[in-house]
C-alpha positions in Angstrom: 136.9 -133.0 0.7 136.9 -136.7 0.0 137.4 -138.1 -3.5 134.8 -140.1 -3.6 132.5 -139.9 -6.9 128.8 -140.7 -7.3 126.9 -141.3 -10.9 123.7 -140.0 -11.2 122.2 -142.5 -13.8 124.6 -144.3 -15.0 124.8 -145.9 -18.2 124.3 -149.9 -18.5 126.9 -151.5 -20.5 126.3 -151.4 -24.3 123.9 -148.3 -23.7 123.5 -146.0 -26.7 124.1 -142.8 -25.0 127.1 -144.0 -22.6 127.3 -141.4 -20.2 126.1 -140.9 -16.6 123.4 -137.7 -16.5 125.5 -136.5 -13.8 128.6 -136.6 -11.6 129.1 -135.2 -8.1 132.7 -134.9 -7.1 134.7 -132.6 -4.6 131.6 -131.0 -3.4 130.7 -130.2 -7.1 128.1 -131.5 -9.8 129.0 -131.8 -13.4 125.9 -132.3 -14.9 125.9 -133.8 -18.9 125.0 -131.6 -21.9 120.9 -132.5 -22.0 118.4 -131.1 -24.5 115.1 -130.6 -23.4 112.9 -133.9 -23.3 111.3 -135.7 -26.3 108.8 -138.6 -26.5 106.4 -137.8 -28.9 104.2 -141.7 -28.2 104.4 -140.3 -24.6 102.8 -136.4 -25.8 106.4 -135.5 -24.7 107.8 -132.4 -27.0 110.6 -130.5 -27.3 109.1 -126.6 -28.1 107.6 -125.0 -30.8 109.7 -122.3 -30.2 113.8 -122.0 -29.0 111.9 -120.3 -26.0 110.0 -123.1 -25.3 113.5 -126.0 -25.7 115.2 -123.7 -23.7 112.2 -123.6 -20.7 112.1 -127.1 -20.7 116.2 -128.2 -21.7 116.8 -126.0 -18.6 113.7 -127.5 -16.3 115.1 -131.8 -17.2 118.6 -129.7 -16.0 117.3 -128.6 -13.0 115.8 -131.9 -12.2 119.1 -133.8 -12.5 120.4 -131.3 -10.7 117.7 -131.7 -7.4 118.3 -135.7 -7.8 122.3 -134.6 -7.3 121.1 -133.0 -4.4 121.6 -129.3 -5.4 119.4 -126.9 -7.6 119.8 -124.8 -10.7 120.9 -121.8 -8.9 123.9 -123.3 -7.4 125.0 -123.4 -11.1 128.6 -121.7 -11.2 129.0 -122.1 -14.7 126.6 -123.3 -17.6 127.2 -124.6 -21.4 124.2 -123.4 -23.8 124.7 -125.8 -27.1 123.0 -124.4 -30.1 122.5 -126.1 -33.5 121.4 -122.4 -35.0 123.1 -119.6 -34.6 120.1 -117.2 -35.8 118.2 -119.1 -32.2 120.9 -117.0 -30.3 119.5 -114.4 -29.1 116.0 -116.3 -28.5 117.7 -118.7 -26.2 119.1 -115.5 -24.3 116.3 -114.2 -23.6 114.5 -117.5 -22.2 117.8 -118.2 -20.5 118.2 -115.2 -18.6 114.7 -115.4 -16.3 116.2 -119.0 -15.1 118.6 -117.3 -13.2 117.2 -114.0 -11.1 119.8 -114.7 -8.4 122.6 -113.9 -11.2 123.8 -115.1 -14.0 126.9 -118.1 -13.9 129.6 -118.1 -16.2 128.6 -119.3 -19.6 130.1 -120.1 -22.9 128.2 -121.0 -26.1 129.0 -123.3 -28.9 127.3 -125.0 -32.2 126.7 -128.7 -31.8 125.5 -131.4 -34.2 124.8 -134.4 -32.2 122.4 -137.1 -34.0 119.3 -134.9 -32.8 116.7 -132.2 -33.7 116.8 -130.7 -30.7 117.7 -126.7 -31.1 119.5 -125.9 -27.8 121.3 -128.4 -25.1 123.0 -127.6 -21.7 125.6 -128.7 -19.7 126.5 -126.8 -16.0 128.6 -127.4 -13.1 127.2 -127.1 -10.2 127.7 -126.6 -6.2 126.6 -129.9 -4.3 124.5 -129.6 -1.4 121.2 -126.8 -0.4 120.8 -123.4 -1.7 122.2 -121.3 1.3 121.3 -118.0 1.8 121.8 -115.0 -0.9 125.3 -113.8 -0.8 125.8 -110.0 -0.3 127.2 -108.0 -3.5 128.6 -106.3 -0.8 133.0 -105.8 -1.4 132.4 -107.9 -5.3 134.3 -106.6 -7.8 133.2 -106.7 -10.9 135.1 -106.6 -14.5 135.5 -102.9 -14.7 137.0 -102.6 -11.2 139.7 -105.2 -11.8 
């Protein structure tokens, strides 16, 4: 693979959030932690509900990821960012009907950035089209190993 890097919106110089929304690199995309959207002049909200940040912290990922060129279930491993750990298992159960095809890899942590959002995600993703469903077929999973 090349080592050629693109930035998916990067940052002017002197911007207050200095980081690109995404970074495609040796046929992956790193995509930045991003809570779900929030412009209240523009009748742009986060959720009433963690159910509802999640849904749409997962749907802004989603659409960085497309404009990458690849698609939330090329996702290989995903960072869920809470500010609350009581929104736990809330967020799990939004979380989990984002990904049908199977769940990625996934750690959790508490964050406190400057924000009143509830949940946040970063991922790494594959680059490139969804291919076809791989077969389960010969996996091994945790309790075989």
């Amino acid at each position: 693979m090349g080592s050629e890097i693109s930035f998916i919106d990067r940052p002017e110089p002197g911007a207050t959030r200095p980081f690109s929304r995404a970074t495609v690199a040796a046929g992956l995309v790193f995509v930045s932690g991003h809570s779900a959207p929030h412009d209240p002049a523009a009748g742009v909200h986060r959720g009433e509900t963690p159910q509802e940040e999640v849904r749409n912290a997962l749907a802004m990922l989603g659409r960085i990821l497309v404009q990458a060129g690849s698609s939330l279930d090329r996702a290989v491993q995903v960072t869920m960012l809470i500010t609350d750990p009581a929104d736990y298992a809330a967020c799990n159960e939004e979380y989990v009907r984002h990904f049908p095809g199977g769940l990625p890899a996934r750690h959790t942590a508490r964050f406190g950035v400057p924000t009143e959002a509830r949940v946040a995600f970063s991922c790494i993703a594959l680059a490139g089209p969804s291919a076809a469903p791989a077969s389960q077929e010969g996996a091994a999973s945790l309790q075989d190993l």
